[in-house]
N, C-alpha and C positions, 0 to 999 in steps of 0.2 A: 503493500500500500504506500509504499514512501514514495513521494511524488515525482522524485528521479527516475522511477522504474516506470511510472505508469499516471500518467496525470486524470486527477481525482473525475472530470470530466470525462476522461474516456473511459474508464472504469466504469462509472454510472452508465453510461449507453451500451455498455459489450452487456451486464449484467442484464439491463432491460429487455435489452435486444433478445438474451437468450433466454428471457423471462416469457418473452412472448413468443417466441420458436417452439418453446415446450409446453406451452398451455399452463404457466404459473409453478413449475418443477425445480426451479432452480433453488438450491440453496448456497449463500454467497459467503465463501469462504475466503479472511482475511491473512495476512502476516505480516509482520515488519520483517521479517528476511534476517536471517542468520549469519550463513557463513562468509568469511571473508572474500572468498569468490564471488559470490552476488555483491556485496558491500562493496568491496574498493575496485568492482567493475562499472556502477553506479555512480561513485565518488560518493557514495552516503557512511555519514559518519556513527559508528555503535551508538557512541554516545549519543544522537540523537533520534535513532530507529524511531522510539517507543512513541515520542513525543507529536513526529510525522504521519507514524501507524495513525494516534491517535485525532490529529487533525484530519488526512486524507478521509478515514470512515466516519467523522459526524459530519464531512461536507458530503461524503457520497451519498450517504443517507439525504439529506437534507436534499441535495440534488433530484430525488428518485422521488421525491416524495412532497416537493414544493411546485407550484404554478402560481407564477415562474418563482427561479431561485434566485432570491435577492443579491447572492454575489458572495462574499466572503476578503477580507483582506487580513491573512495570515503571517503566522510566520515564515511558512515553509512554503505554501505558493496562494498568491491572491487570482480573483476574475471576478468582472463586473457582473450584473444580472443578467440573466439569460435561462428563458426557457431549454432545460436542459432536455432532449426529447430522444428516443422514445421511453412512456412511462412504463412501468412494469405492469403483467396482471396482478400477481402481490402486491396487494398495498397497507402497509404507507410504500412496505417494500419488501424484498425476498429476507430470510430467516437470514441473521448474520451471527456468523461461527469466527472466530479465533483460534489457529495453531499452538497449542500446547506441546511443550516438552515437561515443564517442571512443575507440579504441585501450587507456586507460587501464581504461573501464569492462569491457571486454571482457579485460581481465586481473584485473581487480574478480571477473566472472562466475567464470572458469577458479577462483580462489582459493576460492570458495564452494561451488564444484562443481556450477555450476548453464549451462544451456544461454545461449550468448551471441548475445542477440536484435538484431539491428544494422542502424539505420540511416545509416549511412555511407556508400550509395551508392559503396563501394570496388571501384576497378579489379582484377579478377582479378589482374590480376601483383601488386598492394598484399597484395589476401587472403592470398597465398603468406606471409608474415611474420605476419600477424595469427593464420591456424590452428595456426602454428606456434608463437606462444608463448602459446597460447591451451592448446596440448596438453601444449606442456614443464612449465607449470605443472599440470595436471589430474593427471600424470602422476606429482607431485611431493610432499615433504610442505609446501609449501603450502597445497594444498588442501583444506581441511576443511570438508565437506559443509556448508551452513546445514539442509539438509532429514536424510531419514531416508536419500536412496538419492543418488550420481550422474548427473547427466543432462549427459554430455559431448555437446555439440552445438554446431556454430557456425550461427548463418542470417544472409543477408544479403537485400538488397532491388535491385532491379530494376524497370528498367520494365516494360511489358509490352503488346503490340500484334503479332500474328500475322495475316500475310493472304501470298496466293502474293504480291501484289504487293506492294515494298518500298514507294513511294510511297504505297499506301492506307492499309497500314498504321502509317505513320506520321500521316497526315492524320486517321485515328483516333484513334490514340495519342499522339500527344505533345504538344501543348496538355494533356489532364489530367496527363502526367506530368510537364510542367512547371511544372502551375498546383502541382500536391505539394509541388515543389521550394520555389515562393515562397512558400506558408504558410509551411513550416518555416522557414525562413530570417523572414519575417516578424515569427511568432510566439518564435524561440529567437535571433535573430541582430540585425535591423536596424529590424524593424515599432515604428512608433508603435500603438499598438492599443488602441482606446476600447472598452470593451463598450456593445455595443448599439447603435454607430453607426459603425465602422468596418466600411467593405465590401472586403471582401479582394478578390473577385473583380472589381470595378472597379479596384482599383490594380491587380492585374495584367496587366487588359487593359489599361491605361496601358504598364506596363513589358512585356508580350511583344515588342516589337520589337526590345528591346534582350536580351534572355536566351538564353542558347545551346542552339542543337538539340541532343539526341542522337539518334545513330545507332545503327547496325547494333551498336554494342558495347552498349548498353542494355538490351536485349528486346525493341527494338520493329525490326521488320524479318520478312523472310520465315522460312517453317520453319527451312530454311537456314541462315540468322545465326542465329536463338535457339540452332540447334544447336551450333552454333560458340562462342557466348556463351557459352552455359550447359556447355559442356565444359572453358572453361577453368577456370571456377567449381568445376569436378569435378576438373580435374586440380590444382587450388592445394589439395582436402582439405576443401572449404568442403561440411558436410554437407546444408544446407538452403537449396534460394532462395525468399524469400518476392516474387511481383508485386505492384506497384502498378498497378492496374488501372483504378480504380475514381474516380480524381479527376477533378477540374472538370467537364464538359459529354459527359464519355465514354458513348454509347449503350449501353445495356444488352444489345440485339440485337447490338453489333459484340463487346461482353467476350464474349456467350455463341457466337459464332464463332469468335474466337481462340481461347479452351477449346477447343474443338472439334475445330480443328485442330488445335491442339497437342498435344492428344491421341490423335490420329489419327498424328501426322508429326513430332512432335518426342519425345516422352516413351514409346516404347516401345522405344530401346534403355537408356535412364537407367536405367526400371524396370526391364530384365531383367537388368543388372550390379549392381544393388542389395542384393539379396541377398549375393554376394559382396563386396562391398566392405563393406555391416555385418559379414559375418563377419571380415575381415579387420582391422578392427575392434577388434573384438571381443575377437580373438587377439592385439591389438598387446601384444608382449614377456609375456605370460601376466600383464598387472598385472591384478588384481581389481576394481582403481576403472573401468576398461573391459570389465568383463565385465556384460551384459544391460542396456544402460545404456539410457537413451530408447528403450525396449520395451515393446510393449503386450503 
């Protein structure tokens, strides 16, 4: 979101734009951008991410959801009035999520009243404390929307590999969702990293010998375990699981069987308690900041 990468203006019309492509589907996910890669190829300074994040998404908002938008004269970049167009079907505007890594940002999310998008690869029983004060604050006066509406939501990440058989589907799956794990680390944690001539994917196969499997607690394992996985994910309050599906050498033919299946065997008693569990929701203690919140 920092206005170097993507000026607050054109962000509000791609969003719109594909608000109205999908018939109101989109959900609009934020970051200030992390690694020094994206930073000092931007010329945006750390020190200042949070403060840009934070101006760019109350003018997008504002943008998406004013007729016309009176303008703005910022820190980090000004524009006169102007009907910002096209408007979204979501109104005031599509559900807005923030990129989570640490526990703190994800209390960051709760205080801005915006959905807390999370990669932290957190143990269900860990989630149980994270949805929890993720909601104490949402709940709270804390919370004061950046946007026009609340979009109380927690997501987290997982791996992802479905087959009847456990062993396939790890032989599948977890090489790319560990090759995931070593970028990130790479690029946010330990990586020396040259643009244009560091190869990620050879230092990894360097180090896979040394890096640890996940199992059956992951996503990657039979219908079964996802089931099991993904309930406790549901019983700790955790509203959304996002897969990681899709890294290193993973076959396109084996993602679009595990969909498949999972679809088939894992995700038709989720979807059929879903309903009530939004309502419930919904109804928590009659507060208004949870009523019709992350709704199409």
């Amino acid at each position: 979101m920092p206005p170097e990468y993507n000026h607050p203006a054109r962000v509000a019309e791609r969003v719109a734009t594909l608000d109205l492509v999908s018939n109101g589907r989109v959900d609009w996910g934020t970051g200030e951008s992390a690694s020094r890669a994206e930073l000092e190829g931007f010329g945006v300074a750390p020190a200042d991410k949070k403060a840009m994040w934070h101006e760019a998404v109350e003018q997008c908002a504002n943008m998406m959801a004013m007729t016309p938008y009176p303008g703005f004269d910022g820190e980090y970049f000004s524009m006169p009035c102007r009907n910002v167009v096209p408007k979204p079907v979501q109104r005031p505007h599509p559900p807005i999520w923030v990129a989570c890594t640490r526990r703190e940002t994800i209390e960051f999310a709760a205080r801005n009243g915006i959905g807390a998008l999370t990669f932290a690869f957190a143990d269900p029983d860990e989630a149980v404390k994270w949805v929890k004060d993720y909601y104490d604050i949402i709940k709270s006066d804390q919370c004061v929307p950046i946007g026009h509406t609340v979009n109380a939501n927690i997501a987290m990440v997982t791996g992802f590999s479905c087959h009847d058989q456990a062993e396939e589907a790890k032989r599948r799956g977890m090489d790319g969702f560990r090759f995931f794990g070593y970028s990130l680390g790479h690029f946010y944690v330990y990586g020396h990293h040259v643009p244009g001539h560091t190869n990620i994917w050879e230092r990894f196969e360097q180090a896979r010998d040394t890096l640890p499997e996940a199992g059956a607690g992951s996503g990657i394992g039979t219908p079964g375990e996802l089931s099991d996985h993904l309930g406790r994910f549901d019983e700790a309050g955790v509203d959304q699981v996002i897969f990681i599906r899709q890294g290193g050498n993973n076959r396109h033919e084996h993602i679009c069987e595990s969909l498949e299946l999972f679809a088939d065997k894992v995700m038709p008693p989720f979807k059929d308690r879903e309903a009530r569990r939004q309502g419930a929701k919904d109804a928590d203690s009659g507060d208004p900041r949870l009523m019709n919140i992350g709704r199409r």
